[in-house]
N, C-alpha and C positions, 0 to 999 in steps of 0.2 A: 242524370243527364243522358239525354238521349245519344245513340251511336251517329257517326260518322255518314252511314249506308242508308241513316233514316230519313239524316234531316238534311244532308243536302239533295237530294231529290225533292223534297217536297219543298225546299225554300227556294231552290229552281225555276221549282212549279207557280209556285206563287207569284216569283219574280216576272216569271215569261206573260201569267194573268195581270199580275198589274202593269207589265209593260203595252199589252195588247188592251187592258180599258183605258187607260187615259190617252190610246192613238186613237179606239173608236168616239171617243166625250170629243176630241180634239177633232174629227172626223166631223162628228153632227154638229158641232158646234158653227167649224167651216163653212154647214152647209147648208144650217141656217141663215147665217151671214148671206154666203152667196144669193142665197133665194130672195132675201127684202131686198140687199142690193139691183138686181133684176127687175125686181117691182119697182122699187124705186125709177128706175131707170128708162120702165115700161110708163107708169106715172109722167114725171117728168117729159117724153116723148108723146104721149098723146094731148096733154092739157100746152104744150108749148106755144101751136098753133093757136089755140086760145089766145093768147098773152096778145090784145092788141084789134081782133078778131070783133068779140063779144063788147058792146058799147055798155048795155044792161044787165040785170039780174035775167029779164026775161029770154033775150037775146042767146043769153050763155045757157039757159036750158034749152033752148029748141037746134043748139050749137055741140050740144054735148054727146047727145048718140052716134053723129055721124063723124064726131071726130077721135073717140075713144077705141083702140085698138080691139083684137078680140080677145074677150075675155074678161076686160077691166070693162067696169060698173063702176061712176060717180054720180054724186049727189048734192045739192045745196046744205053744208053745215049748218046747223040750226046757229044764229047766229053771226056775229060779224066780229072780228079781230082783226083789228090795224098791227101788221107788223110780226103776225104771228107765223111762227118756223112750222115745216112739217116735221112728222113724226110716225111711225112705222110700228104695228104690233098687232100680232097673232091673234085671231079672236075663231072660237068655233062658233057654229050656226045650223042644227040640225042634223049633225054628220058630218060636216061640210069644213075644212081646213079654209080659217080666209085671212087674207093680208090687208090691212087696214090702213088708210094713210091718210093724213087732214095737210090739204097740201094749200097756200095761199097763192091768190093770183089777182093780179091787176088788171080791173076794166078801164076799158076806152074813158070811160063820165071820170075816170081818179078813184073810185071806190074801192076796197078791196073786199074780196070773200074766200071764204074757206072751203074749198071742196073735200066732201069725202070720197077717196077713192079705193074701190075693193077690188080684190080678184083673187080667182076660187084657186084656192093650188092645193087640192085635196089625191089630185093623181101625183103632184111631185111629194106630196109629203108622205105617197103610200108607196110609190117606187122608192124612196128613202128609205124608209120603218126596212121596208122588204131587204134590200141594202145593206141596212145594219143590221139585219139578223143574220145574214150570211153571212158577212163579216164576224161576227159574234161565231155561230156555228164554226166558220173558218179557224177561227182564233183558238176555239175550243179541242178539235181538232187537231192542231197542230201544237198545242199544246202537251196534248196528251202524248204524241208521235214525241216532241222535243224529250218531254221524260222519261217515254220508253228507250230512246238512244240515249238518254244521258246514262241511265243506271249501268250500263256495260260499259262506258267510258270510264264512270267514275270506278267501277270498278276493276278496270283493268289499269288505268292512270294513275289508285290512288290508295282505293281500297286494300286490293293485292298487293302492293310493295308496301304499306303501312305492314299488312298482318306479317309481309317475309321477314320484314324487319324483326318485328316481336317477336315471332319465332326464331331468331338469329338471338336476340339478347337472350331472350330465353333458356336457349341450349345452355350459355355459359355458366356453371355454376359456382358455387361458393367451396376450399377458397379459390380465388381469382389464380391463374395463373398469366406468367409475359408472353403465351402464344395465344390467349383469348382474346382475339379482336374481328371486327366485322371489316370484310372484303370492301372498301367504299369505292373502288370501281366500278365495283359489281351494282352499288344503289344506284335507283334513279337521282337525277342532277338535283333535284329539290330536295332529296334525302339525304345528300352525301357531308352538307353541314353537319347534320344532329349525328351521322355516322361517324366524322370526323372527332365530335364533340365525347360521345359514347368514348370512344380506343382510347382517349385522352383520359377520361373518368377512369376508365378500366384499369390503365397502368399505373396510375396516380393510387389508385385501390391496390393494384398486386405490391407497389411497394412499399405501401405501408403496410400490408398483411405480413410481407418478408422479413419486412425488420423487424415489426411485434412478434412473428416466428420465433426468429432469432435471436430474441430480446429475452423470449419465456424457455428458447431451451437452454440458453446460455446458464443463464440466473437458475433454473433449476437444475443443472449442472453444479454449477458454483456452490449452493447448495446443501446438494445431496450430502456430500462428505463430513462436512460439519456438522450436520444433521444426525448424523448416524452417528456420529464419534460421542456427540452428546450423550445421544439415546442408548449405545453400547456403555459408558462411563456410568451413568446412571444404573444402568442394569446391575455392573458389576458391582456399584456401594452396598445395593440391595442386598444382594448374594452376599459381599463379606459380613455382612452384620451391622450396618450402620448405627448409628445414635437411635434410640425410638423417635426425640425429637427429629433428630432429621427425614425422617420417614415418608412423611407425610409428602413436605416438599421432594424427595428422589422419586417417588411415585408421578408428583405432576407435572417434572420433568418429562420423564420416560412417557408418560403420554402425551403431553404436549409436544415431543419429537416425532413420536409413531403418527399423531395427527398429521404432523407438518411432513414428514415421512410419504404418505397417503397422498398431501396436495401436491406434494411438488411429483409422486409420480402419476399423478392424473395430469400435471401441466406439462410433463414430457408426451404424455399418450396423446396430448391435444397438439402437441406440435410435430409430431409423428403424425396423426391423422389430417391437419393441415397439409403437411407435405409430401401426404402419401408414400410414407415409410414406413406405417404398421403393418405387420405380415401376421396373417390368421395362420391357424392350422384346425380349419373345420372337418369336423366328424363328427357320424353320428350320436347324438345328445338323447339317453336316458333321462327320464326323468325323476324317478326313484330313487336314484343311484346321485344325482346331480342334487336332489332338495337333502338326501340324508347326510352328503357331503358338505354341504352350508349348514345345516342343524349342528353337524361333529363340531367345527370351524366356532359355531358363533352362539353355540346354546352357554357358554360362561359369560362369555360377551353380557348377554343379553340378559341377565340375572335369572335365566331360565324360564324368561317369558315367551322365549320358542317355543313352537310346536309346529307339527306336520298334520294336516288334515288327513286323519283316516279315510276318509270316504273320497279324497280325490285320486282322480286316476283311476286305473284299472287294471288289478295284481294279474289276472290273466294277460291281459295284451299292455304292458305300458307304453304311455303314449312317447313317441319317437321322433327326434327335431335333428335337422343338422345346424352344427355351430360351433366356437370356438371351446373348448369345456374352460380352459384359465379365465380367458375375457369375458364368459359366463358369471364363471363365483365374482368376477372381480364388480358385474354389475348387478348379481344378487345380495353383495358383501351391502354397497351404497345403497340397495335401496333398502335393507332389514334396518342400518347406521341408518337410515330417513325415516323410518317406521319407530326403533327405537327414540330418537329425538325427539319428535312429535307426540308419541301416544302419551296416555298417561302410566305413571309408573307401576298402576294394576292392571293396565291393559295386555292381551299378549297379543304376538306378533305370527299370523299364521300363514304355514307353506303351502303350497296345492299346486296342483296341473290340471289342466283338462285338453281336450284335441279341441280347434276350431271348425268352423263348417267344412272350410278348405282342406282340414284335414293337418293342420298347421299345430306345432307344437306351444299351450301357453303355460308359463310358468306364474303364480299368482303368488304375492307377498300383499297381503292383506294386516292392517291393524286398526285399531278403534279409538284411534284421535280425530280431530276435527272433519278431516275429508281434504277434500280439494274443491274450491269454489269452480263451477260450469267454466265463468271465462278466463279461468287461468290455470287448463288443465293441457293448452300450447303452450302458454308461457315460461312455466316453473322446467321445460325442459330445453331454453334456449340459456346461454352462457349468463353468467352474473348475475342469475335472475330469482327472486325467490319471492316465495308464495306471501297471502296476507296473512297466512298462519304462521309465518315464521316469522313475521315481522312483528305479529301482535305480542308473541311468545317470545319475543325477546333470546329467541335460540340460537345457538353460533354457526354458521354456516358459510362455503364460500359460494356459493350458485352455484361449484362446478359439477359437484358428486352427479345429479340427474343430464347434466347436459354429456357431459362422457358417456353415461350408461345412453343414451338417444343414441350417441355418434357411433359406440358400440356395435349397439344393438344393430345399425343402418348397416355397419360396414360388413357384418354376419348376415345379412340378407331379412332381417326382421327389422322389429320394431316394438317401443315399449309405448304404453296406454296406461291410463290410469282411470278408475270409472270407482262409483261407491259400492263398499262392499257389504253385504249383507247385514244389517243390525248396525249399519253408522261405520266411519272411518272411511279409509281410500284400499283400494284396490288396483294397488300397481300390477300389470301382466306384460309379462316379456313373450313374444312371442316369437316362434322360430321356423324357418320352410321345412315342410315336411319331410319325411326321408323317405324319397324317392330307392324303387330297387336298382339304379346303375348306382347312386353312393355307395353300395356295398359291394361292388365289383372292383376286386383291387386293381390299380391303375396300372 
């Protein structure tokens, strides 16, 4: 669909052309009219005399020159008709524009006949033509003048406070909070509806954000405790020595709590990040130091499908990020648990770094499951959202583990990507703002 700035100019334009051809059609047409009328009336006025004058046929020719105005030429109609109307029409002759008319008249004897009467009107029909093209040109003209003044109208009238507008919605971002709203004083009178309409959407949005807030920390609150008591109880059957039968089940206990453990505290981090009540403590982020510390962490995890790419990075200079280091493992932990999940059970799970152009620290968790399909390589990292590969595989998942690591990543000043990695699989990279030398300048 075309823009706002395109198409009313040009349908302006249009409208102002066709406003100005059907006054000129409307114009010539007029002045066609007037012109037979005139003849007519020229007609009529010279053969009147006639009426009464002429006794014969002959009589009315040697009657006809001296009594025909100047300019008009008649003629004896071939022919005779009782009773017949005249009638008026255009006929060219040589060059020559002529008006033609068979007009009836009554002789003295009772006879009637038909005269043809002409007259040349090739100078009014050329002062016309001439007329209408200046008109036309005029038209054209001012046409053109009308669309030139219109585009800085439309643009200042309509254009401009559309875009301030968009730019005003724009600013507000997600979640909404109760001081995001648009000034509708401040819009133009036509605008102040939809502005109106907007504040209304807005707070009607912030307070359902506040109660879903409120809803997910409460309940993960509530929770946590039981949760843990579970997963500590369990722990301790282990340790005394349980039954061998019972074993199996205290084990999937204890992990089915530490899972649940995990979600509910990604669903406190998500309502902390909602309401802007997570606090970083960013510094300088090794990378070396930061992959050997998720390998300690997560090489039992991982049935020892870990590993660290020798050849990434750079034992001389390693490459250097600033960033949270906890909120770090905590989105390296989810995304190796999403590497794991996915791969196959011989596949392994490899760590790496490398610098960006910018000079930006990335951290790469590569494995060799399916991938990531091109159009859902934005999706799999918004809330509740998971891939086709986790839907075809039948894998457990809540959507939340990639959408936290996103919010993460964002709140640390980066951003996490996923691209294919070499020889098949995905290639998740986190990456981090460089470390600039005032971060090393203790504050």
């Amino acid at each position: 669909m075309r823009s706002l700035p395109a198409v009313l100019p040009s349908t302006s334009l249009l409208a102002v052309v066709a406003g100005y051809s059907v006054l000129l059609l409307i114009n010539q047409r007029m002045a066609d009219w007037q012109r037979q009328e005139r003849f007519r009336q020229v007609a009529e006025q010279s053969l009147s005399s006639l009426s009464g004058r002429a006794a014969t046929k002959a009589m009315l020719t040697r009657l006809l020159p001296a009594t025909l105005l100047d300019g008009v030429v008649a003629d004896l109609a071939v022919g005779e008709a009782n009773g017949a109307s005249g009638s008026i029409s255009a006929q060219a002759d040589q060059g020559r524009e002529l008006l033609v008319a068979t007009v009836p008249l009554d002789l003295v004897d009772g006879s009637r006949v038909l005269l043809e009467v002409r007259q040349d009107v090739t100078t009014s029909v050329q002062k016309e033509r001439l007329s209408f093209w200046l008109l036309v040109t005029t038209a054209g003209i001012s046409s053109l003048v009308t669309s030139a003044l219109l585009r800085p109208v439309l643009k200042r009238g309509l254009i401009q406070p559309l875009t301030q507008f968009g730019d005003q919605v724009m600013t507000i971002k997600l979640p909404p909070t109760s001081g995001d709203a648009i000034h509708v004083d401040e819009q133009p009178k036509e605008l102040q509806p939809i502005a109106t309409a907007f504040n209304g959407m807005q707070h009607r949005l912030w307070r359902s954000w506040e109660q879903e807030r409120i809803f997910a920390d409460g309940v993960a609150h509530e929770l946590r405790t039981p949760i843990t008591l579970i997963s500590g109880h369990a722990q301790s059957l282990l340790r005394q020595g349980a039954p061998e039968a019972l074993t199996p089940s205290l084990q999937l206990i204890r992990n089915e709590a530490e899972r649940m453990t995990s979600l509910i505290s990604d669903l406190l981090d998500l309502a902390r990040l909602d309401s802007q009540r997570l606090t970083l403590q960013k510094q300088p982020i090794r990378a070396d130091d930061t992959l050997l510390l998720l390998y300690e962490r997560m090489v039992f995890k991982g049935e020892r499908r870990l590993q660290i790419d020798p050849d990434s990075g750079d034992a001389k200079a390693p490459p250097l990020g600033m960033g949270d280091p906890d909120r770090l493992q905590q989105c390296l932990t989810a995304l190796v648990d999403n590497a794991l999940r996915y791969s196959p059970s011989e596949g392994f799970i490899t760590l790496g770094s490398s610098t960006g152009h910018a000079g930006e620290l990335i951290l790469h968790v590569r494995d060799q499951g399916p991938g990531v399909a091109p159009e859902e390589r934005e999706k799999i990292f918004e809330r509740f959202v998971r891939g086709s590969a986790a839907t075809a595989g039948g894998s457990r998942g809540s959507g939340i583990g990639l959408a936290m690591v996103k919010l993460l990543m964002e709140a640390m000043g980066g951003l996490v990507v996923v691209c294919d990695a070499p020889g098949g699989g995905a290639d998740f990279q986190l990456q981090l703002q460089p470390l600039r030398p005032s971060d090393l300048q203790p504050s």
